[in-house]
C-alpha positions as CSV (number, residue, x, y, z in Angstrom):
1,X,-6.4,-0.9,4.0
2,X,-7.7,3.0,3.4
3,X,-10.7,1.2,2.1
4,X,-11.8,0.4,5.4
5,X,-15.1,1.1,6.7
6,X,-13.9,1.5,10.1
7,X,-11.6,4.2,11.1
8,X,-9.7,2.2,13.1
9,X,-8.5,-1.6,13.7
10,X,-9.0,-4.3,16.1
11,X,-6.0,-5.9,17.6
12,X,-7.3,-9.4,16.1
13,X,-7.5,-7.2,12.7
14,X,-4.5,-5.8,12.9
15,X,-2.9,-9.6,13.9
16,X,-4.9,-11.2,10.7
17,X,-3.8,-8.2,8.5
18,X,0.2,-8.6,9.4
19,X,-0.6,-12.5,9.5
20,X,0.8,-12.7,13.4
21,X,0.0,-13.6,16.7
22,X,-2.4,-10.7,18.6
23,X,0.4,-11.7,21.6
24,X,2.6,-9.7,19.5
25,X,0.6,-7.2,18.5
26,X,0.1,-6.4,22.1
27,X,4.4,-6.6,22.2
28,X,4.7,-3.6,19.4
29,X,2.0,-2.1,21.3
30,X,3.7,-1.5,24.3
31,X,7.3,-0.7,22.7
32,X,5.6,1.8,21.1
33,X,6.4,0.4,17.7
34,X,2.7,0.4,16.0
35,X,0.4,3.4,15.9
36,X,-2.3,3.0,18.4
37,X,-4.5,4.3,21.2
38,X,-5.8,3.1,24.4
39,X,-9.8,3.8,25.0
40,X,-11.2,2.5,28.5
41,X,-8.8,-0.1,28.2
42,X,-8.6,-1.5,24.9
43,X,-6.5,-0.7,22.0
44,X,-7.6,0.3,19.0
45,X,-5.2,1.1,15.9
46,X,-5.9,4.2,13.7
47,X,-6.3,2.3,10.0
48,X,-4.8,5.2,8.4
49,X,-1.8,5.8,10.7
50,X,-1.2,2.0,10.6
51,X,-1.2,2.2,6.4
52,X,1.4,4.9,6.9
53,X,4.0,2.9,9.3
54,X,3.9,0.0,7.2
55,X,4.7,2.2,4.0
56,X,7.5,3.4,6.1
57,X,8.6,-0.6,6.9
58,X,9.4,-1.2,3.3
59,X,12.6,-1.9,1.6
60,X,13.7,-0.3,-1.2
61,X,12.4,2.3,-3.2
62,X,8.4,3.4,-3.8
63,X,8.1,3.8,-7.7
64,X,5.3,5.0,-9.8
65,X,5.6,2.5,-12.4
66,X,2.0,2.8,-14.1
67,X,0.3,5.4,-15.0
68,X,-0.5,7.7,-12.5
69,X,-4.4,8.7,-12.1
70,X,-5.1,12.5,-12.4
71,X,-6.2,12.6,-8.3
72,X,-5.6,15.2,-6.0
73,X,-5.8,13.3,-2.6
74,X,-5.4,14.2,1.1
75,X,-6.4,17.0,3.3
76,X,-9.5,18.8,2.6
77,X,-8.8,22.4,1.8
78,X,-11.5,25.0,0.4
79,X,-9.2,27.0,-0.9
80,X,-7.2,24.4,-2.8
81,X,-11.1,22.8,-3.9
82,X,-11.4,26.2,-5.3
83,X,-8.3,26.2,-7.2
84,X,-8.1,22.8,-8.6
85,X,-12.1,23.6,-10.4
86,X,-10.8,27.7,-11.5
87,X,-7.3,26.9,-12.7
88,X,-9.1,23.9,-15.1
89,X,-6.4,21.8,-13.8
90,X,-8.6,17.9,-15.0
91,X,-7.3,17.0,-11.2
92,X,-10.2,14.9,-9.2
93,X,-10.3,15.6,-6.2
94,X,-9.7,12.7,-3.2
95,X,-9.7,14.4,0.8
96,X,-9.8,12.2,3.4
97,X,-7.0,13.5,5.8
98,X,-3.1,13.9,5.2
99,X,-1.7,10.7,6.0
100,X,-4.9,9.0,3.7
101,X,-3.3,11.1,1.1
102,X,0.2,10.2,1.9
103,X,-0.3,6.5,1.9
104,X,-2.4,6.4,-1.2
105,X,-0.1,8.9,-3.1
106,X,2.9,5.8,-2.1
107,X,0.8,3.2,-3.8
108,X,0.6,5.4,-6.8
109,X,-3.3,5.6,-6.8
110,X,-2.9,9.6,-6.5
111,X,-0.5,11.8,-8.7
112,X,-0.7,14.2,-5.8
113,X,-2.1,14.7,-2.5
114,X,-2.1,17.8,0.0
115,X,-0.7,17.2,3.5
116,X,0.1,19.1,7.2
117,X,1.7,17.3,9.3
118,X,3.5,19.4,12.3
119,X,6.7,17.7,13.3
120,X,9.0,19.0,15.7
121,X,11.3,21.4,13.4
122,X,8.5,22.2,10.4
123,X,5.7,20.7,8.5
124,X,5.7,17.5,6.0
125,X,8.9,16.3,5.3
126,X,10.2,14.2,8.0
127,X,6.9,12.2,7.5
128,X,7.6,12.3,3.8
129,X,10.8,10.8,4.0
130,X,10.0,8.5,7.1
131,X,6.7,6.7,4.6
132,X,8.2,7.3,0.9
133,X,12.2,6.9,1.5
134,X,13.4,7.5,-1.7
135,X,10.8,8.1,-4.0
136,X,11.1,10.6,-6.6
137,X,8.4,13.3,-4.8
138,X,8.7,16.9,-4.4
139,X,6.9,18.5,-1.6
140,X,5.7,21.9,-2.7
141,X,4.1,24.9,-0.4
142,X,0.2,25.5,-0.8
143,X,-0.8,28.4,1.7
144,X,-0.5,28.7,5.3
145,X,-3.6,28.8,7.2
146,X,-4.7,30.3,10.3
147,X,-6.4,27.3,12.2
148,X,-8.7,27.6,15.6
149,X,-11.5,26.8,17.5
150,X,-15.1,27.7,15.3
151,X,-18.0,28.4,17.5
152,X,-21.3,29.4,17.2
153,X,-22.3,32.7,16.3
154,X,-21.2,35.3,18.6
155,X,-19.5,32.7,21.0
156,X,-22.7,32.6,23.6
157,X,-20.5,30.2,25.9
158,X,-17.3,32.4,26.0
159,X,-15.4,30.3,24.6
160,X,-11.5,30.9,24.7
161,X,-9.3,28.5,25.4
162,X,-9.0,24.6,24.6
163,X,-9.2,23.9,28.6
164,X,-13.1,25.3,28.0
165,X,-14.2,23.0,25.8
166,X,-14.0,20.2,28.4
167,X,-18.0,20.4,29.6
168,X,-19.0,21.2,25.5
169,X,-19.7,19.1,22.9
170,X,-16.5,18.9,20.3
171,X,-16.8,17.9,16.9
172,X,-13.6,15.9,16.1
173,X,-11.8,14.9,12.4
174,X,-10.6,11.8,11.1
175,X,-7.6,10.5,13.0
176,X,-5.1,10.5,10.0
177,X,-6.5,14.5,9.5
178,X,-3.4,16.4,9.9
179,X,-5.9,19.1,11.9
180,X,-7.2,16.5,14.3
181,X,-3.6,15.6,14.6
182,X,-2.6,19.3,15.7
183,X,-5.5,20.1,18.1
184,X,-4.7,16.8,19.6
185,X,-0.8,18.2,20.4
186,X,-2.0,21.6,21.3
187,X,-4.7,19.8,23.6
188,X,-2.3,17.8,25.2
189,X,-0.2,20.8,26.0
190,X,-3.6,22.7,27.6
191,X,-3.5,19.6,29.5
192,X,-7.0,18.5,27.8
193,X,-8.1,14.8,27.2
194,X,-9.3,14.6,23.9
195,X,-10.8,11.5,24.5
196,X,-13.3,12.6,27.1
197,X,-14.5,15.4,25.7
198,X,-18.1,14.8,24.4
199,X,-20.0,15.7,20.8
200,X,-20.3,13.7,17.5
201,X,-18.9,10.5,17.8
202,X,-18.8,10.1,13.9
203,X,-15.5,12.0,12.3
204,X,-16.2,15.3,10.2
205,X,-14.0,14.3,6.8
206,X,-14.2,17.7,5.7
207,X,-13.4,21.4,6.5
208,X,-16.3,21.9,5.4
209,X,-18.2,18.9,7.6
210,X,-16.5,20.3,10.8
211,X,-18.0,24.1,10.3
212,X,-21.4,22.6,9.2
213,X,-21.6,20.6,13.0
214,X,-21.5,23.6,14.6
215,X,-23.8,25.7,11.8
216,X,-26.1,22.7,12.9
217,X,-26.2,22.8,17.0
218,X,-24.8,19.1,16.5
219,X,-21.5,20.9,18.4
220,X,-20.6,23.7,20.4
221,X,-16.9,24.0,18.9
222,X,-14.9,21.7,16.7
223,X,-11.3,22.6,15.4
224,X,-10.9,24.2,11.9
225,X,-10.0,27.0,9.7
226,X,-11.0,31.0,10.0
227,X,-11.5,30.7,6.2
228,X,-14.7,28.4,7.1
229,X,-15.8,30.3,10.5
230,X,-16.0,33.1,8.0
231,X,-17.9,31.2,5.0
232,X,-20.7,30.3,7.9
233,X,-20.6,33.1,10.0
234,X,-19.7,31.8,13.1
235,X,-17.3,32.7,15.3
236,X,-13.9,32.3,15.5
237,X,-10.7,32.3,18.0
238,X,-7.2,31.9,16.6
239,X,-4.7,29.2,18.4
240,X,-2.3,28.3,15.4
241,X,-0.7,28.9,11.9
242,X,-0.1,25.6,10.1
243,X,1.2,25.4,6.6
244,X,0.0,22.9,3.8
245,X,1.8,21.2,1.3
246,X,1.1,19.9,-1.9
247,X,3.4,16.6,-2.0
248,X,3.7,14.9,-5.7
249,X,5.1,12.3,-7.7
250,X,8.3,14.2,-10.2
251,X,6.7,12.8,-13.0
252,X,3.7,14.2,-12.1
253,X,4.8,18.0,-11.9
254,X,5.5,17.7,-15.3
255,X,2.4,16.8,-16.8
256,X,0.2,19.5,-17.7
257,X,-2.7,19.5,-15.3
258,X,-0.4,19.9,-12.4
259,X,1.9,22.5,-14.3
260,X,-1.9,24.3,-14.9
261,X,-2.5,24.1,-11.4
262,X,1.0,25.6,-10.9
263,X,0.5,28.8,-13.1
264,X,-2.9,29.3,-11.3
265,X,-1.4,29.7,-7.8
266,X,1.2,32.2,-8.8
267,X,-2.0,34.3,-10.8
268,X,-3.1,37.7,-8.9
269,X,-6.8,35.4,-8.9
270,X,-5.9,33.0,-6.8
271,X,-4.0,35.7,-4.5
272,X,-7.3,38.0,-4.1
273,X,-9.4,34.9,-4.0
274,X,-7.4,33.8,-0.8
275,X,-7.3,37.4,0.7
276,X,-11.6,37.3,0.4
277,X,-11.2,33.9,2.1
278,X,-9.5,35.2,5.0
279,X,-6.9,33.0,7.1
280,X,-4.5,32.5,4.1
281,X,-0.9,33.5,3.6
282,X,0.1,32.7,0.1
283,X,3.1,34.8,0.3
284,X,5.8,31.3,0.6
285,X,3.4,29.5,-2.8
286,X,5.2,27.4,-4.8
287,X,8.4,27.6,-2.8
288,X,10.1,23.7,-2.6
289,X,10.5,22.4,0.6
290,X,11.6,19.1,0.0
291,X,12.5,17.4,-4.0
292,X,13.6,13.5,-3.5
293,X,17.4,13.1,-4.3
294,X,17.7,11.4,-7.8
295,X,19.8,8.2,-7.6
């Protein structure tokens, strides 16, 4: 369903896909049982999201029974890009958002896939459990990144709070982008409406993509790292710390290009690369937050 063109499903779509009646769709809807958002008064299902709570509805345990491809999917991190080229890991990399990377790792068409989800006591493993149940995964810390609003150059429109962004243009992310997903909770708590505020209607996939809108005059702010507001030069206002996981199939760690990987975040290289960066805390690397009980 990832494969998708469209970053989100119809309800007739989302009926055809679960072979039911769109009556019921509209039912899960409304009890709050599906993923989904309302938009001037129709609903529209984020494809992602939807991936994810069906993974979750399964019975039984996900198992990597063939041969797991050497793919790193998930959230987009410059950093981690970095890291999988310098440590000469052989791991392709895959990012299009955390729960992308979540739901493709479950199907076993990723050995391993970076994710930050913010939950209500942490980051990552709730949603691990909830989507994998019992697989045999380990969730392992990346960095911790200081995320914010990026804005042009010398913030010409003062910029300092989400509740100024309501009469700029806002680059958004994908909806299964655990960023996107963040600035939408600290938005609603600024008492913002996401969905009215106005720029790019088209989702940045990247870090990267996000910067670049603004770089470009195709935004005024957009939602992203200080590591990129420093790569472009542009400006940069501080509103939250999340922390990013690598999550990954046991039998995975193992194998060598992940155990390369490994090594090369606990070097005094990938430590000095993040301090030039800027934004990073590598101090918690490598520490286990969550390893799947083996039955």
């Amino acid at each position: 369903m990832s494969e998708s063109t469209s970053p989100y499903l119809t309800t007739r779509e989302l009926a055809d896909l679960l072979r039911i009646k769109e009556r019921k769709v509209y039912d899960l809807a409304a009890s709050g049982e599906v993923p989904c958002v309302r938009v001037v008064g129709k609903l529209l299902f984020p494809t992602d999201e939807v991936a994810a709570w069906m993974a979750a509805s399964r019975s039984g345990p996900v198992v990597a029974s063939r041969q797991l491809p050497l793919i790193l999917a998930g959230s987009h991190d410059p950093l981690l890009e970095w890291a999988l080229r310098q440590s000469g890991s052989g791991l392709a990399a895959f990012f299009d958002g955390s729960l992308d990377g979540i739901a493709r790792l479950g199907r076993a068409d990723a050995a391993a896939c970076a994710t930050h989800i913010r939950e209500p006591d942490g980051w990552n493993v709730d949603t691990v459990r909830k989507t994998l149940g019992e697989a045999p995964v380990v969730l392992i810390e990346f960095a911790r990144r200081r995320c914010g609003l990026i804005v042009e150059s010398g913030n010409p429109r003062r910029i300092a709070a989400i509740a100024d962004l309501t009469p700029l243009r806002f680059a958004r992310r994908q909806p299964g982008a655990g960023g996107q997903r963040l600035f939408d909770m600290l938005a609603r708590e600024a008492g913002v409406d996401v969905s009215a505020l106005a720029g790019p209607q088209a989702p940045a996939k990247t870090e990267d993509d996000v910067a670049r809108l603004v770089l470009d005059g195709k935004a005024d702010a957009a939602f992203g790292l200080a590591a990129m507001a420093k790569q472009y030069r542009l400006g940069f206002i501080p509103l939250a710390e999340d922390r990013t996981d690598l999550l990954v199939w046991r039998k995975a760690y193992f194998d060598p290009p992940f155990q390369r990987l490994l090594r090369f975040m606990a070097s005094g290289e990938f430590a000095d690369r993040a301090r030039e960066m800027a934004g990073y805390d590598v101090s918690g690397t490598g520490t286990v937050h969550y390893n799947a009980p083996t039955p």
